[in-house]
DSSP file (Angstrom, degrees, kcal/mol; ACC not computed):
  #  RESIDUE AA STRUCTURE BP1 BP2  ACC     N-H-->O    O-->H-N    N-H-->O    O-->H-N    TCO  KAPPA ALPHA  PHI   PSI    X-CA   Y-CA   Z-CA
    1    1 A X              0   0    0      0, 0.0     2,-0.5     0, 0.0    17,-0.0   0.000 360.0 360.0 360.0 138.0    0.0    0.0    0.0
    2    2 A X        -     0   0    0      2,-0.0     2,-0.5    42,-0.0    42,-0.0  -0.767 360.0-144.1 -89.9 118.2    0.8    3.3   -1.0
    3    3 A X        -     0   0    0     -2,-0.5     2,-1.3     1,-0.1     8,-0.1  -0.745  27.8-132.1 -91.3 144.8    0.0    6.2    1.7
    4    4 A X    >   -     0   0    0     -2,-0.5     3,-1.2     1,-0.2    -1,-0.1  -0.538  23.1-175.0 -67.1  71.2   -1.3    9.4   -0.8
    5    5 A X  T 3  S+     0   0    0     -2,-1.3    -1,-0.2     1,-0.2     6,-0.1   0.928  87.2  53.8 -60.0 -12.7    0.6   12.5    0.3
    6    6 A X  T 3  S+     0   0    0      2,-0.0    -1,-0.2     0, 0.0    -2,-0.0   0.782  87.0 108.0 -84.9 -18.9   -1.5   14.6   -2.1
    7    7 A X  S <  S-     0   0    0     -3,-1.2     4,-0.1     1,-0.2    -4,-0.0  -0.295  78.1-131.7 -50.9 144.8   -4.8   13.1   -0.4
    8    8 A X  S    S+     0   0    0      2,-0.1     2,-0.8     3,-0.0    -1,-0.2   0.572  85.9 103.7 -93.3   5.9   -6.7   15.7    1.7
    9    9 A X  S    S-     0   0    0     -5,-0.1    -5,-0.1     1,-0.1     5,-0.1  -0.780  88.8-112.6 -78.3 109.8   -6.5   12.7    4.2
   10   10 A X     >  -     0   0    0     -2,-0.8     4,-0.6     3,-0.1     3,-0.3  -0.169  24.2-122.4 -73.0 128.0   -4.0   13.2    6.8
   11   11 A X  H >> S+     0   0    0      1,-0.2     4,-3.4     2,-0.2     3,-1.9   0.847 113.3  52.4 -33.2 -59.8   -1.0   10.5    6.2
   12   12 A X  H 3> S+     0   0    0      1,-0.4     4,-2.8     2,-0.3     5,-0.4   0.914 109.6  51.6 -61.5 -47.6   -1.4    9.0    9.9
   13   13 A X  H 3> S+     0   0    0     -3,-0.3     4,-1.9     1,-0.2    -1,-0.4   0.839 111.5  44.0 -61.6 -32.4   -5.3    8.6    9.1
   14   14 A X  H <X S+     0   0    0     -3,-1.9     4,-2.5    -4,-0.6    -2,-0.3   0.910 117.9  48.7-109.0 -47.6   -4.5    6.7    5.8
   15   15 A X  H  X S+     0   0    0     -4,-3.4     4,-0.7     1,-0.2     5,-0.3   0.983 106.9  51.3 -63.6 -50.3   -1.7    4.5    7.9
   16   16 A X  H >X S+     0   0    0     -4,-2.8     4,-3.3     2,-0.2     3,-1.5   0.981 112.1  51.2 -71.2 -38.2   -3.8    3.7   10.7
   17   17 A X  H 3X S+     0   0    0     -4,-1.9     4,-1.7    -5,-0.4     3,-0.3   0.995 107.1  51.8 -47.1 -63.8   -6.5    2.4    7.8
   18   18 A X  H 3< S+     0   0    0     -4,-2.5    -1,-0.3     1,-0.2    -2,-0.2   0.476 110.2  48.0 -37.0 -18.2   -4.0    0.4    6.2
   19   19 A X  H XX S+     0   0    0     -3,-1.5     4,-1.1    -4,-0.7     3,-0.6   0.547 111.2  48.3-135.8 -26.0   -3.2   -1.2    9.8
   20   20 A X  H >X S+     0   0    0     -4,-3.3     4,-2.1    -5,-0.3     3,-2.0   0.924 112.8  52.8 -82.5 -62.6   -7.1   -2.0   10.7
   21   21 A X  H 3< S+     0   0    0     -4,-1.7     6,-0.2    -5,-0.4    -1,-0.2   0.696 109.1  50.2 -35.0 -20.7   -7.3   -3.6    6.7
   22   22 A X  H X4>S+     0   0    0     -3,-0.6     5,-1.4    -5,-0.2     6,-0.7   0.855 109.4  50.5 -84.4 -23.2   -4.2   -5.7    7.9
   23   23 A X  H <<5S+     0   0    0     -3,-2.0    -2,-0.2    -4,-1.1    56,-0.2   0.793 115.9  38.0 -65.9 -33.7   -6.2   -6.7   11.1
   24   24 A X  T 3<5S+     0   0    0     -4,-2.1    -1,-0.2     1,-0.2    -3,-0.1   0.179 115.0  54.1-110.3  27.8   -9.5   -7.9    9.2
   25   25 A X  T < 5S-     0   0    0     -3,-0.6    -1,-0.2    -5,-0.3    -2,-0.2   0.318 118.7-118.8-107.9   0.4   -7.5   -9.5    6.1
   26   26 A X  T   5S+     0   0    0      2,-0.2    -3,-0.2    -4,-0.1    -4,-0.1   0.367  77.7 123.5  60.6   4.5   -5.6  -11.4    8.9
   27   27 A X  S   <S+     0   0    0     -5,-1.4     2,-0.3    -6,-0.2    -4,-0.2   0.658  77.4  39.0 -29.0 -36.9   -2.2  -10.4    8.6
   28   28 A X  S    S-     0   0    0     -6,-0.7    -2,-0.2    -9,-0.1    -3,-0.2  -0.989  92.7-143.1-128.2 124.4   -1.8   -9.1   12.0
   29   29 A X    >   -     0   0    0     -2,-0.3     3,-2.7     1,-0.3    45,-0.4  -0.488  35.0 -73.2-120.3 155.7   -3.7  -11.6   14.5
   30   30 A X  T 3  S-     0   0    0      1,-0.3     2,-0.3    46,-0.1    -1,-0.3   0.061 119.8  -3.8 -53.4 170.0   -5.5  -11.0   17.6
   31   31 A X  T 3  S+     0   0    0     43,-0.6    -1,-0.3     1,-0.1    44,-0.1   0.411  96.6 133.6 -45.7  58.0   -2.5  -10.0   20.4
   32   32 A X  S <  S-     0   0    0     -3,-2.7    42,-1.5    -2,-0.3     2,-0.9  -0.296  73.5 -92.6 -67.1-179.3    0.0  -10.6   17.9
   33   33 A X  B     -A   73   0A   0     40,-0.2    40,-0.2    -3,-0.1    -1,-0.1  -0.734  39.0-141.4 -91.4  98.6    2.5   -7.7   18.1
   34   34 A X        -     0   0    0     -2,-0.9    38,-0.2    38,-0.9   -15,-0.0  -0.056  39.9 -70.2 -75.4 177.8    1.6   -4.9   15.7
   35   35 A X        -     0   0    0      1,-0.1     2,-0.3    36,-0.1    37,-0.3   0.015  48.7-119.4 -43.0 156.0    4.6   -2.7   13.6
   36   36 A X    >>  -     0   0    0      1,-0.1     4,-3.0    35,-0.1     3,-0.9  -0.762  33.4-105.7 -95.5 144.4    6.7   -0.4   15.9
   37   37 A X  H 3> S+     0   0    0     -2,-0.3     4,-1.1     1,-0.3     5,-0.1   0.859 124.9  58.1 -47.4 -45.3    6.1    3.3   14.5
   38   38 A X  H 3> S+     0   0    0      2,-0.2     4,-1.7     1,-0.2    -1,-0.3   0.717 104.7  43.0 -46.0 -38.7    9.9    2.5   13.3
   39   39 A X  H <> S+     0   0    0     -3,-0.9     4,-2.2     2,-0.2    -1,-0.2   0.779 116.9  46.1 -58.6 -60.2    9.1   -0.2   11.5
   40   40 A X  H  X S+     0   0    0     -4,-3.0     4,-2.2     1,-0.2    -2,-0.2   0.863 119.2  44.3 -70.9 -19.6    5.9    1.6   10.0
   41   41 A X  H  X>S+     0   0    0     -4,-1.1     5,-1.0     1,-0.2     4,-0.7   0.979 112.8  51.4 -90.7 -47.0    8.2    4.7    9.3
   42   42 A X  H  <5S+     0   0    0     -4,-1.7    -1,-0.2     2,-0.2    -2,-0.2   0.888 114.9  39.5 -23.1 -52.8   10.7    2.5    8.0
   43   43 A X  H  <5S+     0   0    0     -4,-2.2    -2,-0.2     1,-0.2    -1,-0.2   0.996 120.8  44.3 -71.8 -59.9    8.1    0.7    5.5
   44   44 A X  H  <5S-     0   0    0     -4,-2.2    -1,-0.2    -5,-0.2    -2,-0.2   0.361 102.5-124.8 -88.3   5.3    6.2    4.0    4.5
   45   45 A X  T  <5S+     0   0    0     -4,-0.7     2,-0.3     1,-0.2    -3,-0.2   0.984  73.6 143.8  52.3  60.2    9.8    6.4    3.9
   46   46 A X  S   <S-     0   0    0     -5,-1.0    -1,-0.2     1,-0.3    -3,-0.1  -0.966  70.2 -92.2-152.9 153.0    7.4    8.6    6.7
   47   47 A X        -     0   0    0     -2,-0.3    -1,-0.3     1,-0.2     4,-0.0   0.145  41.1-132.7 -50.8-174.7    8.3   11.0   10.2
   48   48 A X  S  > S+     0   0    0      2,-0.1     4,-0.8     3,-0.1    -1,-0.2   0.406 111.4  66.3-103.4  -4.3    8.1    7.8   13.3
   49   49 A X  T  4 S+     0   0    0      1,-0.2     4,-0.1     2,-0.2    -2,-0.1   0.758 100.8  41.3 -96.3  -1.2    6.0   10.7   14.8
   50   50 A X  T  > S+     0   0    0      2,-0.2     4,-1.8     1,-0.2     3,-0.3   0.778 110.8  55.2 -84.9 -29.9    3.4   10.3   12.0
   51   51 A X  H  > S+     0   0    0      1,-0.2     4,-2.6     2,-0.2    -2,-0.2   0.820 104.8  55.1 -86.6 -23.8    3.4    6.7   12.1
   52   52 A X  H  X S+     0   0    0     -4,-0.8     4,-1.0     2,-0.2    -1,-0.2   0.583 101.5  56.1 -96.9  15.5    2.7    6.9   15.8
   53   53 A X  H  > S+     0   0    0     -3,-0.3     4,-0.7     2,-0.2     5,-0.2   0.906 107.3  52.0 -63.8 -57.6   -0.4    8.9   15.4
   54   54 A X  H >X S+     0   0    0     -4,-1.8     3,-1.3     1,-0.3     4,-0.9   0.919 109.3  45.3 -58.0 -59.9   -1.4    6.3   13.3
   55   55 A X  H >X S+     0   0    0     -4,-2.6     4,-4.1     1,-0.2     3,-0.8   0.924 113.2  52.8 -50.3 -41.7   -0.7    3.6   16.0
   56   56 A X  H 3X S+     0   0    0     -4,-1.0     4,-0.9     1,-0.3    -1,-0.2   0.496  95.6  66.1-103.0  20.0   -2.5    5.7   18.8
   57   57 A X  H <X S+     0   0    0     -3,-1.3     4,-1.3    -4,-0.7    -1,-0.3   0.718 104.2  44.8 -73.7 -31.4   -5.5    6.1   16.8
   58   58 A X  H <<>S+     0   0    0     -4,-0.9     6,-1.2    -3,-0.8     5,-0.8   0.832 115.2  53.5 -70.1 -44.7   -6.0    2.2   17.2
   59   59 A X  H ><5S+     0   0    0     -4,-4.1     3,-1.4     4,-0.2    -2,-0.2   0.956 101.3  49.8 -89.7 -16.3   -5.2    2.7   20.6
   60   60 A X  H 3<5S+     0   0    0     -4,-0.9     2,-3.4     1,-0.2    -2,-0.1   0.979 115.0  52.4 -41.6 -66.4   -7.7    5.4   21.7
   61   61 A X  T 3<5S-     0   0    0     -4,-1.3    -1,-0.2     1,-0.2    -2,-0.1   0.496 116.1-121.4 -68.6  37.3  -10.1    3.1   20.1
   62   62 A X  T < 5S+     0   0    0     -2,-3.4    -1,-0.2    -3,-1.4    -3,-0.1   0.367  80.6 120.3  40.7  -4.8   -8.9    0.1   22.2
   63   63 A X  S   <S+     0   0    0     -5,-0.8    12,-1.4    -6,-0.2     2,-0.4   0.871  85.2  40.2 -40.0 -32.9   -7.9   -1.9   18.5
   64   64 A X  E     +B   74   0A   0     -6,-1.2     2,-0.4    10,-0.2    10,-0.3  -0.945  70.0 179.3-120.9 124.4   -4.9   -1.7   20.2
   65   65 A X  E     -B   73   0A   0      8,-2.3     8,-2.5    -2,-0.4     2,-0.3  -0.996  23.0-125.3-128.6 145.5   -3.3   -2.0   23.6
   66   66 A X  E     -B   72   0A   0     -2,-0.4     2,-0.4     6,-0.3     6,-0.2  -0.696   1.4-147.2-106.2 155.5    0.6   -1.7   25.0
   67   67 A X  E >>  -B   71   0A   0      4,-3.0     4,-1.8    -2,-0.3     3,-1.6  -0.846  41.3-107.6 -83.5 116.8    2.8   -3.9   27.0
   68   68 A X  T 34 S-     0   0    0     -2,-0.4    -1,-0.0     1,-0.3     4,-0.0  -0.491 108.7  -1.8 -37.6 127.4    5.0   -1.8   29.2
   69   69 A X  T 34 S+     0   0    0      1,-0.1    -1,-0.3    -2,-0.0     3,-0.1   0.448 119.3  89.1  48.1  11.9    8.1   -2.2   27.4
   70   70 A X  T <4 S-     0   0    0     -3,-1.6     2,-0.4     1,-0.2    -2,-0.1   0.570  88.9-118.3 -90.2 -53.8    6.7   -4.6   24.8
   71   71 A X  E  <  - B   0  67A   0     -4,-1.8    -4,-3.0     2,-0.0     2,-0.4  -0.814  55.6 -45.7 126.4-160.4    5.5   -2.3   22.1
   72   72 A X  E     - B   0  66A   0     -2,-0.4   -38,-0.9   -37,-0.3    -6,-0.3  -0.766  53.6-144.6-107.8 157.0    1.5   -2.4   21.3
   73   73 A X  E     -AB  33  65A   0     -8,-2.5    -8,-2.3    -2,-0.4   -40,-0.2  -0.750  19.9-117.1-133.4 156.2   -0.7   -5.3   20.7
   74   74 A X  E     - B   0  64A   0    -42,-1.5   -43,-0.6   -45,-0.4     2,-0.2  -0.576  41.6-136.2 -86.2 154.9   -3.7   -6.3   18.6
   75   75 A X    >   -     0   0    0    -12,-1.4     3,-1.0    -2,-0.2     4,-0.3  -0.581  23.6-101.8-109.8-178.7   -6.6   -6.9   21.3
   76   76 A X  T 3  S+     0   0    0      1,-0.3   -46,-0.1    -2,-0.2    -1,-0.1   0.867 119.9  40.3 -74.5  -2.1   -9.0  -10.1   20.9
   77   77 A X  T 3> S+     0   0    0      1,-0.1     4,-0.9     2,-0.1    -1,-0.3  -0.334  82.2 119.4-132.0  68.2  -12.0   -8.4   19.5
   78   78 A X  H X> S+     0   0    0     -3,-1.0     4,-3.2     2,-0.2     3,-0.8   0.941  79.6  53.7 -98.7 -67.7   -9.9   -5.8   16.9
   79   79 A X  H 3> S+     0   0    0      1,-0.3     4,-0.6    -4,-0.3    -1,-0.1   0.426 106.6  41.1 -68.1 -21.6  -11.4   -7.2   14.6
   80   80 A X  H 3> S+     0   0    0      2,-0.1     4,-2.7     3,-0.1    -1,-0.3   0.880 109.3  61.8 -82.5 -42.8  -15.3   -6.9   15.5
   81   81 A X  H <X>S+     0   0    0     -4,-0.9     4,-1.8    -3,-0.8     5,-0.7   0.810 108.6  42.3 -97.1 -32.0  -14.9   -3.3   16.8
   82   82 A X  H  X5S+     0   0    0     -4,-3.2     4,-1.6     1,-0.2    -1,-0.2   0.962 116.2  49.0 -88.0 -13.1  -13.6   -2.0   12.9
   83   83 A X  H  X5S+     0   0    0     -4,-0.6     4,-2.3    -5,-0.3    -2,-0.2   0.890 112.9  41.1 -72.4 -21.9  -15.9   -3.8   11.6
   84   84 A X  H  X5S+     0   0    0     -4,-2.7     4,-2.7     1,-0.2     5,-0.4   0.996 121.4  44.8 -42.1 -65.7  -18.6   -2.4   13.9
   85   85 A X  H  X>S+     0   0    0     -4,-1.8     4,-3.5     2,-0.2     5,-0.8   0.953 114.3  54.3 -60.8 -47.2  -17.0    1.0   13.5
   86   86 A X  I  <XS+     0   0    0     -4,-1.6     5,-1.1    -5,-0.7     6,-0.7   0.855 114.3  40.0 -31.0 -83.1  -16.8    0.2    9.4
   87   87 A X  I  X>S+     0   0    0     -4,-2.3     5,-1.8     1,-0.3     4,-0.6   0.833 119.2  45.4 -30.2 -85.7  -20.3   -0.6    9.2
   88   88 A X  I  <5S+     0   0    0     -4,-2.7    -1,-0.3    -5,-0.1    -2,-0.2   0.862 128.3  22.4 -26.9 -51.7  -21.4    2.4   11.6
   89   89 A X  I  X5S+     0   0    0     -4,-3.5     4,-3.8    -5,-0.4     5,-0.3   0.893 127.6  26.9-108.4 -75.5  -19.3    4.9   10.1
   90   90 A X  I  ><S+     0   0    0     -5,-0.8     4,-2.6    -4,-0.2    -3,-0.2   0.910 121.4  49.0 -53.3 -41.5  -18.0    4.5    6.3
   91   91 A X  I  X<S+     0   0    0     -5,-1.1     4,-1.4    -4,-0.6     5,-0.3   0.920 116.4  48.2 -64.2 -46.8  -20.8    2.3    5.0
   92   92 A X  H  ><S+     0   0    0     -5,-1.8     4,-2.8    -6,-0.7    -2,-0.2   0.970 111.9  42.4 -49.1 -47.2  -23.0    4.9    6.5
   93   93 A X  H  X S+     0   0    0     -4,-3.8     4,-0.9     2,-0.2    -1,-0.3   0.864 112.3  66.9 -76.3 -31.1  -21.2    8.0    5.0
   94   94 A X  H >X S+     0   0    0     -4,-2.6     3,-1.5    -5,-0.3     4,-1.1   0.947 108.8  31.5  19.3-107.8  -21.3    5.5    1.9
   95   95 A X  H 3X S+     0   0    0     -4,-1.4     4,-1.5     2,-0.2     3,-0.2   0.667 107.2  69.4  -4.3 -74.1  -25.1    5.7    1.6
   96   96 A X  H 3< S+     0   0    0     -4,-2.8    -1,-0.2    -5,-0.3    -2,-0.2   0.724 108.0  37.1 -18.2 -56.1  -25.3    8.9    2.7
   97   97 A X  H <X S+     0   0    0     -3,-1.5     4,-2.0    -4,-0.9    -2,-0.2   0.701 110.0  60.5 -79.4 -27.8  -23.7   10.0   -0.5
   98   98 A X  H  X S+     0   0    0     -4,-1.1     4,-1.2     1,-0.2    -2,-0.2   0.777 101.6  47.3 -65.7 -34.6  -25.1    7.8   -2.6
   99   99 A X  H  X S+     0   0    0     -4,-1.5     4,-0.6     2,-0.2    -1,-0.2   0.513 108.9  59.7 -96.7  -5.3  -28.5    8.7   -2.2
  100  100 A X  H  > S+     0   0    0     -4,-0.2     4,-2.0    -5,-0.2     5,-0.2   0.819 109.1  43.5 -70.5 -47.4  -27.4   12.5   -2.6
  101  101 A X  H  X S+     0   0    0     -4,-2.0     4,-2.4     1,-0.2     5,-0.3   0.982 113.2  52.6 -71.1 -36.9  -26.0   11.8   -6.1
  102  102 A X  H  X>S+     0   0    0     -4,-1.2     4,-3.6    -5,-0.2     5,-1.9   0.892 112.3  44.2 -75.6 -27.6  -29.1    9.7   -6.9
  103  103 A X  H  <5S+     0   0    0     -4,-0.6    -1,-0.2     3,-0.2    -2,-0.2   0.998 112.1  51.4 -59.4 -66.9  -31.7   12.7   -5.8
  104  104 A X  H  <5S+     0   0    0     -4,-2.0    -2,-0.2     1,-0.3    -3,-0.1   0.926 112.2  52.1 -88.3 -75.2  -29.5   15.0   -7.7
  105  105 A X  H  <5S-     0   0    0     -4,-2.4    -1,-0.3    -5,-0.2    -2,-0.2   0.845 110.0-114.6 -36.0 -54.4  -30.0   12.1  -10.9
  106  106 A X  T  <5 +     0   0    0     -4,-3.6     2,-0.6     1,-0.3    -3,-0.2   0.717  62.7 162.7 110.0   2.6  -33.5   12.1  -10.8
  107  107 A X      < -     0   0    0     -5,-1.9    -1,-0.3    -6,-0.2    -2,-0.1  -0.845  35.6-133.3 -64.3  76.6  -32.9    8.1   -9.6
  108  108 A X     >  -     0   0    0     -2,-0.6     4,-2.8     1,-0.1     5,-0.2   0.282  24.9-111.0 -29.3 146.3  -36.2    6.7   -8.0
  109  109 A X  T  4 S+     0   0    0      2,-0.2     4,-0.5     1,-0.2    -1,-0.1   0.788 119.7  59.3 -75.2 -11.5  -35.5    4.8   -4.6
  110  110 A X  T  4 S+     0   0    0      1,-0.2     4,-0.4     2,-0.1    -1,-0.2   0.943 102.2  49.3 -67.5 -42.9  -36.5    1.6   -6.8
  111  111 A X  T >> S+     0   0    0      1,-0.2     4,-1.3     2,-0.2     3,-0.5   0.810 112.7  43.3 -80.1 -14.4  -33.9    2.0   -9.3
  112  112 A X  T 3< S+     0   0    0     -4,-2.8     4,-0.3     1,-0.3    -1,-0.2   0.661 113.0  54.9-105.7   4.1  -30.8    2.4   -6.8
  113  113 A X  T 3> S+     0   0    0     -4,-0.5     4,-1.2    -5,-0.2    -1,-0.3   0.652 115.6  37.5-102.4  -4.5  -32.3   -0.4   -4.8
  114  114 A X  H <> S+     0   0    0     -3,-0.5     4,-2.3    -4,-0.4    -2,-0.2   0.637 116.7  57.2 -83.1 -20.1  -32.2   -2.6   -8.3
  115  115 A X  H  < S+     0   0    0     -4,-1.3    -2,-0.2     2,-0.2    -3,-0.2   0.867 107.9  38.9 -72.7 -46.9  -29.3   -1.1   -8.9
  116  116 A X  H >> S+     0   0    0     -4,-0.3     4,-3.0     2,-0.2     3,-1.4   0.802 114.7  57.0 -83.9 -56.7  -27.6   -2.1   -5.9
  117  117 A X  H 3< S+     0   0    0     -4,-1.2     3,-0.3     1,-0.3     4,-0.3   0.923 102.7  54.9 -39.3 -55.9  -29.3   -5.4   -6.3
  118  118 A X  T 3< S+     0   0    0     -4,-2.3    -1,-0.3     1,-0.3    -2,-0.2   0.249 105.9  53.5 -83.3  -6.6  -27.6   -5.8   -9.9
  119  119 A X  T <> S+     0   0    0     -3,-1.4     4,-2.1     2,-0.1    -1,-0.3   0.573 108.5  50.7-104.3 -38.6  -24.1   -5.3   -8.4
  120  120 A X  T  < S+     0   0    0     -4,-3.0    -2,-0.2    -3,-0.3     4,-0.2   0.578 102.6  55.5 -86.2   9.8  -24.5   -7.9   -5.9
  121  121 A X  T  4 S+     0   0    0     -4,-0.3    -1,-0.2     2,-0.2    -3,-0.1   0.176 108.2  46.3-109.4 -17.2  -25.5  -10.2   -7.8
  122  122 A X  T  4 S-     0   0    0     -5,-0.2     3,-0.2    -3,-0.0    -2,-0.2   0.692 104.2-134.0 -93.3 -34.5  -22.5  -10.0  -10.0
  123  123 A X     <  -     0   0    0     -4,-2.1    -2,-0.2     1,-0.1    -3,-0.1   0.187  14.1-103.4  85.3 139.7  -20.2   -9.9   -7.1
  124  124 A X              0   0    0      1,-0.2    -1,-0.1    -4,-0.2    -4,-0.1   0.103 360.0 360.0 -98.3  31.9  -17.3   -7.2   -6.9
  125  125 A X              0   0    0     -3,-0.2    -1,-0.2     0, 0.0    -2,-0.1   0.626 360.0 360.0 -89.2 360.0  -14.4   -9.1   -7.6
């Protein structure tokens, strides 16, 4: 993954995405030991103090918790609480938008729910 520096999405925001997507592809496993900000600064050519923004955004939201002297850990339900938060928050703001541009279209709540049908039914790979 590539962090965007032209994105109006603050680098640390985009890393700590990138690090809940490693958690619910299984890459990084419930309290395995996640990247050290060195590691992540290391990986991303990025400050270590940006890359630990990015780490203590997982931990404000408990995704995360440290070992005194260990470094920080994944916790055992990381992986329900982004998707909760997914679901709650991005899918939502998702929608949200979706149904702006389809008002704006002239798009009946019939077509964008056949519409949406007709995409899952194809599957998005």
């Amino acid at each position: 993954m590539f962090l965007k520096t032209e994105s109006a999405e603050p680098i640390y925001v985009q890393l700590a995405k990138w690090l809940e997507g490693e958690i619910l592809s299984g890459n990084i496993k419930d309290n395995e030991k996640m990247y050290s900000q060195y590691q992540l600064a290391d990986m991303f050519n990025i400050n270590p103090a940006t890359a630990a923004k990015g780490i203590n955004i997982l931990a404000d939201e408990g995704i995360l918790y440290k070992k005194r002297g260990l470094g920080m850990f994944v916790t055992m339900d990381a992986k329900d609480q982004i998707l909760k938060k997914r679901k709650s928050q991005t899918l939502q703001q998702l929608i949200v938008e979706l149904v702006v541009e389809a008002r704006r279209l002239g798009v009946t709540e019939d077509e964008l729910l056949g519409m949406i049908k007709s995409v899952n039914s194809r599957g998005t790979s």
